[in-house]
C-alpha positions as CSV (number, residue, x, y, z in Angstrom):
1,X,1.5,9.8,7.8
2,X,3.3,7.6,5.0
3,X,5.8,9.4,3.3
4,X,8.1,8.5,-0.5
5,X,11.5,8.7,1.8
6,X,12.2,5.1,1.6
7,X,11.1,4.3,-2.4
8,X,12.8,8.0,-3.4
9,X,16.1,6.0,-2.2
10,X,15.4,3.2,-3.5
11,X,15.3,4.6,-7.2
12,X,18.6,7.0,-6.3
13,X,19.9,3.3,-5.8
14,X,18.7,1.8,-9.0
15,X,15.3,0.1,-8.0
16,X,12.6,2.4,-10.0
17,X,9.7,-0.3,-9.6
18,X,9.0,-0.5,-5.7
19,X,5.8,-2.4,-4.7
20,X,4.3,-2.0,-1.4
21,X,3.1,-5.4,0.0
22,X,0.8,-6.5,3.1
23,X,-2.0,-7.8,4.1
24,X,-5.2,-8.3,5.9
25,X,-6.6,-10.8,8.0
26,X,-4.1,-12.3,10.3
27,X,-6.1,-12.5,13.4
28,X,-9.7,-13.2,12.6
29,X,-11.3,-16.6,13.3
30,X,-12.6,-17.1,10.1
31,X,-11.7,-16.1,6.9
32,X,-8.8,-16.3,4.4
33,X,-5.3,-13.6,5.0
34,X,-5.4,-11.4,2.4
35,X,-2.3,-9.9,0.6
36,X,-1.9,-7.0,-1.8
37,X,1.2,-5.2,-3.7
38,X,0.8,-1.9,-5.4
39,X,3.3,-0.6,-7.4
40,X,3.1,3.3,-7.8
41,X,4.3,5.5,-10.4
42,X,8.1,6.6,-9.7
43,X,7.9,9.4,-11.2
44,X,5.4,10.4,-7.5
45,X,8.7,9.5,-5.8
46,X,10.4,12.1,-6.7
47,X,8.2,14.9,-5.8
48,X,8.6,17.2,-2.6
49,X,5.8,16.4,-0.4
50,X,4.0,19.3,-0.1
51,X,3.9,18.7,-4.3
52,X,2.2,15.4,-4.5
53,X,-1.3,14.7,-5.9
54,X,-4.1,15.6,-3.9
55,X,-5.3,11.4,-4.0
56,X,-2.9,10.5,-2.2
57,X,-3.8,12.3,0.9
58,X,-6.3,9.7,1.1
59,X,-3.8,7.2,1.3
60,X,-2.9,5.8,4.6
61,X,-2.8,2.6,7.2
62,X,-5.8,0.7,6.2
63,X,-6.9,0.6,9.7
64,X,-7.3,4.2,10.4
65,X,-9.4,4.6,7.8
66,X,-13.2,4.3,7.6
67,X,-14.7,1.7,5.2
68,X,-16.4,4.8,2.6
69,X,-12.4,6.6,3.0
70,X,-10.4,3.2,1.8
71,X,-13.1,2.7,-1.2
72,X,-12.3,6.4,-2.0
73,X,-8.7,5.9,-2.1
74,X,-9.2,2.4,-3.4
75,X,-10.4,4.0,-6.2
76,X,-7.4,6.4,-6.9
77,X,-5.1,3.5,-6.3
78,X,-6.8,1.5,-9.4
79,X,-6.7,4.8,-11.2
80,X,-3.0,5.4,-11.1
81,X,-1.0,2.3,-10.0
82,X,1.2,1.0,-12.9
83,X,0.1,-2.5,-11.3
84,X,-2.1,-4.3,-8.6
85,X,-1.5,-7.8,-7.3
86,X,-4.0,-10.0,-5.1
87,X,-2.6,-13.2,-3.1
88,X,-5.4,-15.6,-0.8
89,X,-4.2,-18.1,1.4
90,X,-7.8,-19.8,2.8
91,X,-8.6,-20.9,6.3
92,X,-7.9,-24.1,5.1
93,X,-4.5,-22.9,4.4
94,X,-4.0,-21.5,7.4
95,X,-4.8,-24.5,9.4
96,X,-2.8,-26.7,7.9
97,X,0.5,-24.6,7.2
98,X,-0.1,-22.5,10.1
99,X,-1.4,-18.0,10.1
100,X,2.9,-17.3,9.8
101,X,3.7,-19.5,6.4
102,X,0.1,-19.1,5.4
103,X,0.3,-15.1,6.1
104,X,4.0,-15.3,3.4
105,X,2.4,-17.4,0.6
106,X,-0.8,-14.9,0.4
107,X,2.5,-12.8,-0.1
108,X,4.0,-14.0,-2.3
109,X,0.9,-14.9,-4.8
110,X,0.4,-11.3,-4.8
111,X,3.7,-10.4,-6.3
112,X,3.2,-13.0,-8.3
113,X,-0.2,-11.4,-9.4
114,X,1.6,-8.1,-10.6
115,X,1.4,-7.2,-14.3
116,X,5.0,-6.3,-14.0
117,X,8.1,-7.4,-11.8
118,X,8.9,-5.0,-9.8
119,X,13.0,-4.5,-8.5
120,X,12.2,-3.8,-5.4
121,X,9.7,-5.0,-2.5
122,X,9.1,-2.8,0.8
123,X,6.9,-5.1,2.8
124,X,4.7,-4.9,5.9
125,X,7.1,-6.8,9.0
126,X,7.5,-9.9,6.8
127,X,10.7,-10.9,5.3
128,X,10.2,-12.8,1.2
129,X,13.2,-14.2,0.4
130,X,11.0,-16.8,-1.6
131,X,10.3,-13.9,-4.3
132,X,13.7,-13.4,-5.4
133,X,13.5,-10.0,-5.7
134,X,15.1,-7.4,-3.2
135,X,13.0,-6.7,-0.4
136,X,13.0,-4.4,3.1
137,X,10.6,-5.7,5.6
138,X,9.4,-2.6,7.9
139,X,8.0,-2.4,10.8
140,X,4.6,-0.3,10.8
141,X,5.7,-0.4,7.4
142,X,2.1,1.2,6.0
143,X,2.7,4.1,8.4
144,X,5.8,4.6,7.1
145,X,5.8,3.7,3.1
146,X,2.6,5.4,0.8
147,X,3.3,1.8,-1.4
148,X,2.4,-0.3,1.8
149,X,-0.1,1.4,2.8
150,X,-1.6,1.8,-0.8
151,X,-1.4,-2.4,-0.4
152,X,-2.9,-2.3,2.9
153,X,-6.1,-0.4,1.6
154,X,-5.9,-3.0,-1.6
155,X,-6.1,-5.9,1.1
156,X,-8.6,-4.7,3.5
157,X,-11.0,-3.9,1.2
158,X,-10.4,-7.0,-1.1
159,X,-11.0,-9.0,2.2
160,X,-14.1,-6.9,3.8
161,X,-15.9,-7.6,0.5
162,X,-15.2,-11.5,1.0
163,X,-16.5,-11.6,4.3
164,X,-19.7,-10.0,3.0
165,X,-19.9,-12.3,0.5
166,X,-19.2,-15.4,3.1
167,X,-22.3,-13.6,5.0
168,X,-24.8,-14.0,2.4
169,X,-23.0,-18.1,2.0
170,X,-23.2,-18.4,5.6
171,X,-25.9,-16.9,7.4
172,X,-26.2,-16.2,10.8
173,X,-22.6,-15.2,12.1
174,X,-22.5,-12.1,11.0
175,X,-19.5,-12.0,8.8
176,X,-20.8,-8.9,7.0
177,X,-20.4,-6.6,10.1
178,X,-17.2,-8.1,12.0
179,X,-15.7,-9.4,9.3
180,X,-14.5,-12.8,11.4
181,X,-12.8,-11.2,13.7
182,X,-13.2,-12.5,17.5
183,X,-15.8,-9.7,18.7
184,X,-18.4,-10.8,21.6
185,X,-21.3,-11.0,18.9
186,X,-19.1,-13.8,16.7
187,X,-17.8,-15.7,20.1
188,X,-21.9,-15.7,20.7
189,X,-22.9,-16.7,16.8
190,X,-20.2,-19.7,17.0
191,X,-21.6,-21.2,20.7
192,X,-24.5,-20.8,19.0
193,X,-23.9,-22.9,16.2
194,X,-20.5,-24.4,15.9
195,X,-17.7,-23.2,13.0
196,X,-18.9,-23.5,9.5
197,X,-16.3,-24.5,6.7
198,X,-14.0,-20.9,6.7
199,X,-13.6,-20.9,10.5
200,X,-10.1,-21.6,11.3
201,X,-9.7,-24.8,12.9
202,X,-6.4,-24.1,14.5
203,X,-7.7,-20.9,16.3
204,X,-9.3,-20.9,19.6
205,X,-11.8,-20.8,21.0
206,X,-12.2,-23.4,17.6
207,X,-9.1,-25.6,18.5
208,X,-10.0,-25.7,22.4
209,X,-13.4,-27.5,21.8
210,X,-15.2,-24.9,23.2
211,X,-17.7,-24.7,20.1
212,X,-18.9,-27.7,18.2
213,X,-18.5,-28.4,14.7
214,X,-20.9,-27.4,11.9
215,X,-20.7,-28.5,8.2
216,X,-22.4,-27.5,5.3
């Protein structure tokens, strides 16, 4: 369960804006990375935990969360974050610069996206020099940090309602129910009929040649 610890010593050290960043969308086979940074109240980060708001227990890893639970704590995050930031990097993106630098400059466009500039970052595993701004990179970070994990909701769902959207754009894959990632009913849809434009080149079964190309 994600905890204040690490942002209630950031502010004892002089950082008062924290904002959790990560992402969503690393591994898929179609389909941009997504990134998100949330900056929460401070004044939350000084609270005992047993004396926080009742929202937040909703707030946790994106990916142990059903899709109705994020939208609920979605909803709370938009409510009472001082500022939410969105970064894309496209398939296109991703297959030219590669899922790793790709992955950093959906980052980065997020913190760039905040209404405010935060002193601190606590991100996800990836290190953002590139910001300028102080930064801890954690591992299992939105386990740990109620900011990252506040981003990791912000992403997930940002990304989920893409990949519906990509469904309707391209039919017949499925996008709206596995969102791109490699399950047995995509690997089928794409023998089927080939990668459409936001299938990621670089990825296999894709880069292999083991599907044929569709435009369009």
């Amino acid at each position: 369960m994600p905890s204040f610890e690490l942002e209630q010593g950031l502010r004892s050290r002089g950082f008062p804006l924290v904002a959790g960043v990560d992402e969503a969308g690393r591994g898929p086979l179609a389909g941009p990375v997504v990134a998100a940074a949330v900056v929460l109240p401070s004044g939350l980060f000084a609270r005992h935990q047993s004396a926080l708001p009742i929202w937040l227990g909703l707030v946790d890893d994106s990916k142990l969360l059903t899709p109705n639970q994020r939208q609920a704590a979605l909803e709370h995050i938009r409510v009472h974050a001082i500022a939410i930031g969105v970064g894309i990097a496209s398939a296109l993106e991703i297959d030219t610069d590669g899922i790793v630098p790709a992955n950093s400059k959906a980052m980065q466009r997020a913190v760039a996206a905040l209404d405010v500039v935060p002193d601190h970052l606590v991100v996800d595993f990836v290190k953002l020099p590139e910001c300028g701004i102080p930064f801890e990179a954690l591992v299992h970070g939105d386990s740990i940090s109620y900011s990252i994990a506040a981003a990791s909701i912000v992403a997930k769902v940002t990304r989920d309602g893409m990949m519906e959207e990509a469904d309707a754009r391209y039919p017949g894959y499925g996008f709206a129910r596995h969102k791109g990632y490699a399950t047995l009913e995509h690997r089928r849809r794409l023998e089927l009929l080939g990668p459409c434009p936001i299938h990621r080149r670089s990825f296999a079964p894709i880069r292999t040649g083991a599907v044929m190309s569709r435009e369009g």
